[in-house]
TIMI-2910 file (N, C-alpha, C, CB; in pm, 1 decimal, decimal comma, always signed):
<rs>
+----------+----------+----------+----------+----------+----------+----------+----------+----------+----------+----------+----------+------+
!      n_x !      n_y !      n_z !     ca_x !     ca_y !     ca_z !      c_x !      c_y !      c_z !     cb_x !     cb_y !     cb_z ! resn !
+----------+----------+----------+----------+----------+----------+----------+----------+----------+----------+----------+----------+------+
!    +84,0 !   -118,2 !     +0,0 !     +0,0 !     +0,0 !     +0,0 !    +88,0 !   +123,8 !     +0,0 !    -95,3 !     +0,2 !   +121,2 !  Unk !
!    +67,7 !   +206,0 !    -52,8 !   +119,4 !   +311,7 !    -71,4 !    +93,8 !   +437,3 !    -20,6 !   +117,6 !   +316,4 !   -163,0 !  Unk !
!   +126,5 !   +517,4 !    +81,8 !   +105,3 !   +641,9 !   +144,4 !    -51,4 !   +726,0 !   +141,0 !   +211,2 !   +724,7 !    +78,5 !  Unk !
!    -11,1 !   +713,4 !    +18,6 !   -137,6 !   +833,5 !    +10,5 !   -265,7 !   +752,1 !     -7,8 !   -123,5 !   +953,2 !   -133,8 !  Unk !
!   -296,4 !   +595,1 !    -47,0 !   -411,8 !   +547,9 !    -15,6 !   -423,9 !   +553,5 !   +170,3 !   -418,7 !   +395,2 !    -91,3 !  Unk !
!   -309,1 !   +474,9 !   +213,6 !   -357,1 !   +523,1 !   +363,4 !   -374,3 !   +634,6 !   +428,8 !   -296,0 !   +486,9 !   +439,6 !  Unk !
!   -345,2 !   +725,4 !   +347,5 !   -417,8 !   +841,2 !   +458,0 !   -545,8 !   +915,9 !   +402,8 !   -304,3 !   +972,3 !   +495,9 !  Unk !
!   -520,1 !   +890,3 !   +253,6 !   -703,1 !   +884,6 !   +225,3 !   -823,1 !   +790,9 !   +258,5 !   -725,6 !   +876,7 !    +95,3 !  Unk !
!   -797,6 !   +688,1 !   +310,8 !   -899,3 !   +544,4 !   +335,7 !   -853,7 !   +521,8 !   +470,0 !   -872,7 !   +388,7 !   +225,7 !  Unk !
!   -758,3 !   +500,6 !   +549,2 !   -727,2 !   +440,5 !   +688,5 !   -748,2 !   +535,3 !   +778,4 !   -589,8 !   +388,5 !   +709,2 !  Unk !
!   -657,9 !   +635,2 !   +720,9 !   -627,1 !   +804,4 !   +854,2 !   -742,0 !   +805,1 !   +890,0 !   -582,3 !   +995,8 !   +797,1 !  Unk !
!   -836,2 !   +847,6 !   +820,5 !   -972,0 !   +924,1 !   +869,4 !  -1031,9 !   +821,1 !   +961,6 !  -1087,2 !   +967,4 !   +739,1 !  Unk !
!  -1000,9 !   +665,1 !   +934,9 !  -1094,4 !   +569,6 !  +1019,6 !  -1047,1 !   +571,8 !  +1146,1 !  -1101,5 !   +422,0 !   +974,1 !  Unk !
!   -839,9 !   +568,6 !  +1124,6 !   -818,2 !   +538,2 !  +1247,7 !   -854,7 !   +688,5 !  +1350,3 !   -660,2 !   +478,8 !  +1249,6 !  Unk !
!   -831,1 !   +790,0 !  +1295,3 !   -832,4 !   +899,8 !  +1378,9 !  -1016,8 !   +904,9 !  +1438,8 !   -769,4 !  +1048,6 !  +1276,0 !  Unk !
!  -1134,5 !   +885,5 !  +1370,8 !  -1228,8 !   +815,9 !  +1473,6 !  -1250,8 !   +741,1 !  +1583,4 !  -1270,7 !   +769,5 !  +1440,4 !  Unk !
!  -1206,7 !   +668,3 !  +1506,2 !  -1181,9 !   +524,8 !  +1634,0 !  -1126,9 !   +538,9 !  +1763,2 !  -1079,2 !   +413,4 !  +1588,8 !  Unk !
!   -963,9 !   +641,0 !  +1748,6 !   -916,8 !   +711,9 !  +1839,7 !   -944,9 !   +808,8 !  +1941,9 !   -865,5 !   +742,8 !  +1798,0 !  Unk !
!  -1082,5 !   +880,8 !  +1825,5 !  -1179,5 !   +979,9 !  +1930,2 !  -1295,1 !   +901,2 !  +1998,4 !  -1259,5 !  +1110,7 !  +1841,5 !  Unk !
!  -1309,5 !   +818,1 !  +1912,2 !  -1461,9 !   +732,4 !  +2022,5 !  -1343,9 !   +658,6 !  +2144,8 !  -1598,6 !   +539,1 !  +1894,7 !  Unk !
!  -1260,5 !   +553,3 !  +2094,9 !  -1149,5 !   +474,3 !  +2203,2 !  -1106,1 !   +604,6 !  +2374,3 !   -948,9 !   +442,2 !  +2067,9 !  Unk !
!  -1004,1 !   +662,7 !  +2245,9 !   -965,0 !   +750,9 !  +2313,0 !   -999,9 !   +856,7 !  +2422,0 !   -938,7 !   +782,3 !  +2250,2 !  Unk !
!  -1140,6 !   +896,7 !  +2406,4 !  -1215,9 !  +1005,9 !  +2434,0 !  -1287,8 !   +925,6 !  +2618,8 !  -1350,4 !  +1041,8 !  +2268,7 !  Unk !
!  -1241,3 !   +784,9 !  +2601,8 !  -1259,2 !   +773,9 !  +2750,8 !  -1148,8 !   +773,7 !  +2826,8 !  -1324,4 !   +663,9 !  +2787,2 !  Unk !
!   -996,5 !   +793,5 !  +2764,7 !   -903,9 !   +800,1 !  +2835,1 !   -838,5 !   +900,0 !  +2846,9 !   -846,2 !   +729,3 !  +2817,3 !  Unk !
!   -811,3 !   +997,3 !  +2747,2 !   -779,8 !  +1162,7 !  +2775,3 !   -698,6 !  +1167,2 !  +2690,5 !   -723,2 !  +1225,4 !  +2914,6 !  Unk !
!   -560,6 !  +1078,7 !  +2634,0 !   -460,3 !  +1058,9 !  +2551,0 !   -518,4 !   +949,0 !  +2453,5 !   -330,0 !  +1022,2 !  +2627,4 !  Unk !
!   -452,4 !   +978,3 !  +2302,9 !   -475,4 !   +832,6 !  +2234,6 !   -293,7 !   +779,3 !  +2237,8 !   -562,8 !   +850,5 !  +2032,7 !  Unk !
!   -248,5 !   +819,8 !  +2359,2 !   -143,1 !   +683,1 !  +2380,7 !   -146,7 !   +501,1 !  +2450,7 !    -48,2 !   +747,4 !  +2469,8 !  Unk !
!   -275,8 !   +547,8 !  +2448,5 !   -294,7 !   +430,6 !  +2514,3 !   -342,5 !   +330,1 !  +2417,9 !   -384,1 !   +447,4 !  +2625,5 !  Unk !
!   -365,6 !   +420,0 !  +2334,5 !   -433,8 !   +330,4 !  +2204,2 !   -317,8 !   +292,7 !  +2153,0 !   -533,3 !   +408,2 !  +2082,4 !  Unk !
!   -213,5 !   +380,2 !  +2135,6 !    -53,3 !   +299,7 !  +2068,2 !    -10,6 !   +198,5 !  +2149,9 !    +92,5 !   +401,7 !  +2060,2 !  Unk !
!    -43,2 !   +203,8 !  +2260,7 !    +34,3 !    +61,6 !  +2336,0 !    -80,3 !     -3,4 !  +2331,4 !   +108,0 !    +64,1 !  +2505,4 !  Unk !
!   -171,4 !    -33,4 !  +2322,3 !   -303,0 !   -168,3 !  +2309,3 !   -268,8 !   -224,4 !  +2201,4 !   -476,9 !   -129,3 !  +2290,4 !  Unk !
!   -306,0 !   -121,9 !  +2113,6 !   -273,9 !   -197,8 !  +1926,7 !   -158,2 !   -206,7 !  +1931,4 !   -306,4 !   -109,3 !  +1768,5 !  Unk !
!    -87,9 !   -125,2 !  +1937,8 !    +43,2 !   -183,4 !  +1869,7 !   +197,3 !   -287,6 !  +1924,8 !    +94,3 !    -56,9 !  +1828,5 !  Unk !
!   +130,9 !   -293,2 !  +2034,5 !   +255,7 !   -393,9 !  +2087,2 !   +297,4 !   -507,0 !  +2053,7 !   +249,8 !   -427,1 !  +2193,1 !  Unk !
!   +220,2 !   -547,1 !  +1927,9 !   +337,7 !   -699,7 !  +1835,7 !   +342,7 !   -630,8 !  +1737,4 !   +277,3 !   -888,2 !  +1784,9 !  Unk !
!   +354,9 !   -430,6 !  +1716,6 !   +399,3 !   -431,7 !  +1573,0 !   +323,3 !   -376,4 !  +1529,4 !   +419,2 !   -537,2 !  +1501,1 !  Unk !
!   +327,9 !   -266,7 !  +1420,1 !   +282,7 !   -188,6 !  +1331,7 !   +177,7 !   -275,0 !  +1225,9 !   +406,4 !   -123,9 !  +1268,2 !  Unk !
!   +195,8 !   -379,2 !  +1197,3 !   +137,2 !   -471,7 !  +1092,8 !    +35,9 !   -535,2 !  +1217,5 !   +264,5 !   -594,2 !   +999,0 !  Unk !
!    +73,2 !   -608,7 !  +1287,1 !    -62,7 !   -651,0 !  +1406,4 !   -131,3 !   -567,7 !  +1433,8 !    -38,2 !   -694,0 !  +1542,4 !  Unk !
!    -88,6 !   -411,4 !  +1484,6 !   -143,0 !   -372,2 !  +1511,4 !   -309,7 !   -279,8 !  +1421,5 !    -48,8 !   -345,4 !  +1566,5 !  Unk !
!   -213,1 !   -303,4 !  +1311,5 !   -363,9 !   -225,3 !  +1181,9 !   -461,2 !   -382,6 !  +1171,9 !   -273,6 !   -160,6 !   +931,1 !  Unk !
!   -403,5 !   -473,7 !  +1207,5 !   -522,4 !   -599,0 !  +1191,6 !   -599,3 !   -597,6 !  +1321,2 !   -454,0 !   -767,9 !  +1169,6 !  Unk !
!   -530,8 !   -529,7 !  +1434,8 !   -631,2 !   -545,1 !  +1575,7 !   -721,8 !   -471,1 !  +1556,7 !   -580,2 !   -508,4 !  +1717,3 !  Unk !
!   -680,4 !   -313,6 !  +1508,8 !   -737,8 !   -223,3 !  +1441,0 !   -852,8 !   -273,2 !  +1345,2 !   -638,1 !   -158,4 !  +1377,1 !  Unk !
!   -856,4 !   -331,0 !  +1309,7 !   -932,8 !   -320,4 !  +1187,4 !  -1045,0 !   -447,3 !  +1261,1 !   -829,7 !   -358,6 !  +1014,6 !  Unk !
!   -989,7 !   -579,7 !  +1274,0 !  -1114,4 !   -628,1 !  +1361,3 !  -1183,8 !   -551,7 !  +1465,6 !  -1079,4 !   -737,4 !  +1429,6 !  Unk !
!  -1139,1 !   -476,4 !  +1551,0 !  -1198,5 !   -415,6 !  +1608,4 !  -1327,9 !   -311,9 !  +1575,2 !  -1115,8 !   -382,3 !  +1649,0 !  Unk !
!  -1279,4 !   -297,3 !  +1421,7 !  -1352,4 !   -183,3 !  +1354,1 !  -1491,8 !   -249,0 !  +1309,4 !  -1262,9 !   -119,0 !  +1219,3 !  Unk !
!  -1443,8 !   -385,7 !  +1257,1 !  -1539,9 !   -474,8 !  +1220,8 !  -1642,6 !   -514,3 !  +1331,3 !  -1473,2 !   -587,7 !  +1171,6 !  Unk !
!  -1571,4 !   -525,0 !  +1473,2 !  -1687,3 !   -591,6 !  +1556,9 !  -1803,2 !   -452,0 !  +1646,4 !  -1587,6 !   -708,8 !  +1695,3 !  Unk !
!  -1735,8 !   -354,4 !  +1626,7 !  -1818,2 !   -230,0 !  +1646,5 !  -1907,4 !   -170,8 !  +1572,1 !  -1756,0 !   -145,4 !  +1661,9 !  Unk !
!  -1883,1 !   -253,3 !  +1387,0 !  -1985,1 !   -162,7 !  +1312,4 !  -2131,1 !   -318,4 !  +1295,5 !  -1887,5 !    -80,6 !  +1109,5 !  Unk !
!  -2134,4 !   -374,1 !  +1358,0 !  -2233,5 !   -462,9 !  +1389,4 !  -2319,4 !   -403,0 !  +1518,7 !  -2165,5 !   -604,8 !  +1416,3 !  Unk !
+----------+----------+----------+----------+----------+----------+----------+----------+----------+----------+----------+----------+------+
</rs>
């Protein structure tokens, strides 16, 4: 994937997600250490199931 699809299609999702997640904890650092602690690549798949089991 190439840059500019992710920040036209991903950015906008993840930066939501971050305000609904985030918005009960005060920082979205907490969201970098949940998702991402096996990794930049695990972490856009935790991301993304997650995205999946919230829009049900």
């Amino acid at each position: 994937m190439n840059s500019i699809f992710i920040k036209k299609y991903f950015l906008p999702g993840f930066i939501f997600q971050s305000l609904i997640i985030g918005g009960g904890y005060g920082t979205g650092r907490e969201l970098v250490e949940f998702f991402l602690t096996e990794g930049p690549i695990a972490g856009l798949m935790n991301m993304a199931v997650a995205t999946i089991i919230w829009s049900f």
